[in-house]
RODO-2510 file (C-alpha; in nm, 4 decimals, decimal comma):
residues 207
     n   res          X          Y          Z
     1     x     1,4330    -3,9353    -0,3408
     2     x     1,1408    -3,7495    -0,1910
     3     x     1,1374    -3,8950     0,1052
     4     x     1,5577    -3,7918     0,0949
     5     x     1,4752    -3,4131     0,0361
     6     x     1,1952    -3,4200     0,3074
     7     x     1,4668    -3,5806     0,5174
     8     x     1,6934    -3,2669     0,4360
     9     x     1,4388    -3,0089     0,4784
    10     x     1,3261    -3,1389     0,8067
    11     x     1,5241    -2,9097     1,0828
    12     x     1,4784    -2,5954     0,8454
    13     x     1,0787    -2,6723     0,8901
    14     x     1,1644    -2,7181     1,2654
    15     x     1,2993    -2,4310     1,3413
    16     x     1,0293    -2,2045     1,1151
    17     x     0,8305    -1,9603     1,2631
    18     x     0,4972    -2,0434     1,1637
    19     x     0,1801    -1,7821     1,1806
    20     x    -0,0687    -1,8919     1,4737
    21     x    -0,4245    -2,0935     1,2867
    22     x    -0,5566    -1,7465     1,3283
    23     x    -0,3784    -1,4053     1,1934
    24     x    -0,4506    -1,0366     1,1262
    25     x    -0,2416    -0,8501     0,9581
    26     x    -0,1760    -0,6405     0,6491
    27     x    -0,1609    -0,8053     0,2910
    28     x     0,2026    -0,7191     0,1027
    29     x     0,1185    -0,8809    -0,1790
    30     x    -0,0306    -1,1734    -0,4118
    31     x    -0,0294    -1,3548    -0,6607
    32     x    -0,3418    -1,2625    -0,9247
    33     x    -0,4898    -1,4456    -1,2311
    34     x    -0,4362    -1,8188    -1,1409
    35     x    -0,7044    -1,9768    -0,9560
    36     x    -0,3522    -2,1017    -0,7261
    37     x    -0,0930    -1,9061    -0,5603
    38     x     0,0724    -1,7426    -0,2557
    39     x     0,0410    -1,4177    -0,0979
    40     x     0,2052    -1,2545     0,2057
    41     x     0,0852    -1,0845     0,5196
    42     x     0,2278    -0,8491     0,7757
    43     x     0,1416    -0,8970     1,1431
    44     x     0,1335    -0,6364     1,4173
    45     x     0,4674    -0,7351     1,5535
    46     x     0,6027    -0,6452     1,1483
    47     x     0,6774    -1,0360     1,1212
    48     x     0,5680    -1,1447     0,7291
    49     x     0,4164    -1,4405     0,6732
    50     x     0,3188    -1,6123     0,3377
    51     x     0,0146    -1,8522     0,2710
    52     x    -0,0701    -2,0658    -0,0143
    53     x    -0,4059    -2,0266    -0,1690
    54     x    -0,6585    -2,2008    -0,4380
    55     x    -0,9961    -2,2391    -0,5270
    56     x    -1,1475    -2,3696    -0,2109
    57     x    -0,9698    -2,0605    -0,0042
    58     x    -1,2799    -1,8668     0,0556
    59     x    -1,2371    -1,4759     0,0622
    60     x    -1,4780    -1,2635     0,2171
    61     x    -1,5141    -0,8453     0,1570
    62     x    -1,7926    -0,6699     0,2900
    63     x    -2,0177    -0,9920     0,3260
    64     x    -1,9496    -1,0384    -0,0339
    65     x    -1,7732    -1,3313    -0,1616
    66     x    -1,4442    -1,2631    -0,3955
    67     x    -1,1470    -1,4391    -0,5070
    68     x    -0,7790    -1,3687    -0,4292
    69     x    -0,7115    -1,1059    -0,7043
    70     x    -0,9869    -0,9185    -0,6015
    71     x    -0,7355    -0,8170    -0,2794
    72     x    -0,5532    -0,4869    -0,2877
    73     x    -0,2071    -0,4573    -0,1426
    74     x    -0,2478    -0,2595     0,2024
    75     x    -0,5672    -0,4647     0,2843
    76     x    -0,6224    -0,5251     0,6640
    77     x    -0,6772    -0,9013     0,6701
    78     x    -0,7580    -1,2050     0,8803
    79     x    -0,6552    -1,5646     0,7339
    80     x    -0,7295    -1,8601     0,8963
    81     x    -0,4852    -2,0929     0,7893
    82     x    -0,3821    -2,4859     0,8376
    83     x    -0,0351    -2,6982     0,7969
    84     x     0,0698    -2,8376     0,4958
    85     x     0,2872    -3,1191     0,5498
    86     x     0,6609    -3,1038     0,4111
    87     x     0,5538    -2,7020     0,3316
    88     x     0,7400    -2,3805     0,5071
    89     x     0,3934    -2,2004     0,3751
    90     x     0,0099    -2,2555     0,5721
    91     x    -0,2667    -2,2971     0,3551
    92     x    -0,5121    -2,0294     0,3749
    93     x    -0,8838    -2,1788     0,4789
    94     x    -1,0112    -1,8074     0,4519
    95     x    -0,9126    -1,5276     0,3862
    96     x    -1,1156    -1,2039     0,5149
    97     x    -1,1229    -0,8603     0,4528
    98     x    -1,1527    -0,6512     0,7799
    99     x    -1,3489    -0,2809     0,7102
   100     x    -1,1985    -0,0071     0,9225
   101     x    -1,3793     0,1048     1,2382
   102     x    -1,4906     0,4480     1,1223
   103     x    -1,4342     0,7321     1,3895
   104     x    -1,7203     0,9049     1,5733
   105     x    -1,6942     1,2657     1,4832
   106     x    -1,7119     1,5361     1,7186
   107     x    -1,8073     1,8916     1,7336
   108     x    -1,3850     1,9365     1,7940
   109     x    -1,2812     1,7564     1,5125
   110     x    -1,5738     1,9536     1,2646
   111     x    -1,4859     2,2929     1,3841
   112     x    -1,0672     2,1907     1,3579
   113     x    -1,1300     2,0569     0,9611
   114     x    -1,3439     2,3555     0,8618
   115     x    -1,0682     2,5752     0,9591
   116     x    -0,8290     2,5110     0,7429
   117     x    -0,9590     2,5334     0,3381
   118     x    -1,1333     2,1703     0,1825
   119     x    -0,8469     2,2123    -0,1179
   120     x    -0,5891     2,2206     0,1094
   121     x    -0,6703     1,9568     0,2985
   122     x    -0,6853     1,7306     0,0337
   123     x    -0,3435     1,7862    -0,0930
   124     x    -0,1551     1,8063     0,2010
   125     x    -0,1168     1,4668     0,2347
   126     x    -0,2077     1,3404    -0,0757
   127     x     0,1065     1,2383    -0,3136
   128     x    -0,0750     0,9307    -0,5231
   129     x    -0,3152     1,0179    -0,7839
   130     x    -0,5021     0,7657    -0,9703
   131     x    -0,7184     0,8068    -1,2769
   132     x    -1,0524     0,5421    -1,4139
   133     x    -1,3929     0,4507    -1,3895
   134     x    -1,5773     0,4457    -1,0837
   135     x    -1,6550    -0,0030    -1,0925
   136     x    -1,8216    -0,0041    -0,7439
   137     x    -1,8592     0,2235    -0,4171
   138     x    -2,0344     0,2421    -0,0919
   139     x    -1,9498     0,4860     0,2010
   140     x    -1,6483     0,3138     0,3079
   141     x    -1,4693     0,2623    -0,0419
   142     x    -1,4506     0,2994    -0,4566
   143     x    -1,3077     0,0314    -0,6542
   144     x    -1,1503     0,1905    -0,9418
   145     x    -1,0895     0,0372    -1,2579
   146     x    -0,7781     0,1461    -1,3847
   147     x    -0,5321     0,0801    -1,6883
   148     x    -0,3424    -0,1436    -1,4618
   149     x    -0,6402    -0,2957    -1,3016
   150     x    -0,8861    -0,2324    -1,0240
   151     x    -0,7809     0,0022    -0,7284
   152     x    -0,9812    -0,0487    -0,4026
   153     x    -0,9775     0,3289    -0,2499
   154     x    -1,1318     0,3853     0,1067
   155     x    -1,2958     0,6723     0,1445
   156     x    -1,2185     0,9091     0,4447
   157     x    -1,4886     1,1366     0,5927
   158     x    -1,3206     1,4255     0,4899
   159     x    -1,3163     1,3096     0,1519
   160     x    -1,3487     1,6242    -0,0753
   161     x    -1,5859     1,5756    -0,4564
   162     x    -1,5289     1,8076    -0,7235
   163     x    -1,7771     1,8856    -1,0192
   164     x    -1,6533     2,0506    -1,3090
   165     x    -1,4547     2,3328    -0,9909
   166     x    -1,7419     2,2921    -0,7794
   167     x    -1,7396     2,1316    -0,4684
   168     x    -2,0418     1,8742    -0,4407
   169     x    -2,1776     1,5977    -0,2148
   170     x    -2,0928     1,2425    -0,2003
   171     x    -2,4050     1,1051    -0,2850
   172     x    -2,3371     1,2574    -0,6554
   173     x    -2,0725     1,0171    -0,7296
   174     x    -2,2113     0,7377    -0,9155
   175     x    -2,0759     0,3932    -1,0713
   176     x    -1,9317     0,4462    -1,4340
   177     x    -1,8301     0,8129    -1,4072
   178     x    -1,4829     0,8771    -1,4904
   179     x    -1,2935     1,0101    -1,2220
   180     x    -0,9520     1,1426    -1,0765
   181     x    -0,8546     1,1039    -0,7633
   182     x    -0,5991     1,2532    -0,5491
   183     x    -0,4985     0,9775    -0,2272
   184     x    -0,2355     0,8556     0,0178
   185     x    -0,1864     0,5726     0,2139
   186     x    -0,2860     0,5441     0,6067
   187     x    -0,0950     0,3886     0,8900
   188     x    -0,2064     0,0187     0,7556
   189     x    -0,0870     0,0994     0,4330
   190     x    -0,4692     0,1135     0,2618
   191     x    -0,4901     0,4249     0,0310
   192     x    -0,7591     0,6910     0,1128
   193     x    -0,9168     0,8978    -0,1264
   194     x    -0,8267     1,3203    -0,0575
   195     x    -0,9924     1,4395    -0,3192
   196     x    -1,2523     1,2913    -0,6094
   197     x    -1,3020     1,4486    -0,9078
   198     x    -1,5013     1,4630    -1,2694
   199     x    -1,6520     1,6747    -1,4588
   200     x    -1,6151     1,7584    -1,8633
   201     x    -1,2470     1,7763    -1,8746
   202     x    -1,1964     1,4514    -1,7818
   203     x    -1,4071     1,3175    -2,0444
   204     x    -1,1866     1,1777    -2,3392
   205     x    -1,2206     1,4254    -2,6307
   206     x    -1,3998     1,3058    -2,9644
   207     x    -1,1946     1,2948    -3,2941
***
């Protein structure tokens, strides 16, 4: 009976478009808390492909070694990927997570931002707003732990911090403050934090 349905599935598997061994692309979406699943990926031509994963699919952010829910939607990705006989789906090998290229900044681009007010430049472009605890950071990107799990936020160079209505440096966020911040998404689809802030009235109040 297999061997009947394999039969049957034959020309569809022909005529697939498979992804090449070696893909970048952004991720859609995936499947989170099974140590097995599938997740999708968006190449440059706006083709989507989707992978199957499990435990021996390494995943790689940073240098650091993470599992398949620990990928955000909007992720720039490579996946190197293998057949998987009688399948329409690759199996991902690895998965890895690629950092943006940050910009050089010029004297141009410092005098054009400092013309227009830090406030307003934050909310100009910024329609998502997320609320949590600050879980990890660097100078790229905060992971955010959220009610509905952990956000991964990059962080832009104009990234404005806010202290109780007072504008602050970036070195003065720290892991476990509770924060709000103001984002949107970039042309890959990766949200970017506008605006960060804290301060006592985000603090939940005491009975």
């Amino acid at each position: 009976m297999r061997t009947l349905w394999l039969f049957l599935l034959a020309p569809l598997i022909a005529g697939a478009q498979f992804p090449p061994p070696q893909l970048a692309g952004v991720l859609l979406e995936r499947d989170s808390g099974a140590p097995s699943g599938e997740f999708s990926v968006r190449a440059a031509d706006n083709q989507v492909y989707r992978y199957q994963f499990d435990g021996k699919t390494t995943v790689e952010r940073e240098s650091l070694a993470v599992d398949v829910g620990r990928l955000s939607p909007g992720d720039k990705v490579e996946v190197d990927s293998d057949l998987v006989d009688g399948s329409l789906l690759r199996y991902a090998l690895a998965v890895r997570v690629l950092v943006p290229v940050v910009p050089v900044r010029t004297v141009a681009d410092a005098r054009i931002r400092s013309s227009r007010p830090a406030v307003e430049r934050a909310t100009v472009t910024g329609n998502l707003t997320f609320a949590g605890v600050v879980s990890r950071l660097n100078s790229q990107r905060l992971i955010l732990h959220t009610r509905a799990g952990e956000e991964t936020i990059l962080i832009r160079q104009d990234t404005l911090y806010v202290d109780n209505g007072g504008t602050v440096n970036a070195a003065d966020l720290q892991p476990n403050m509770r924060v709000f911040v103001r984002a949107g998404k970039n042309l890959y689809e990766q949200v970017e934090a506008y605006q960060v802030i804290w301060g006592s009235i985000l603090e939940p109040k005491r009975q």
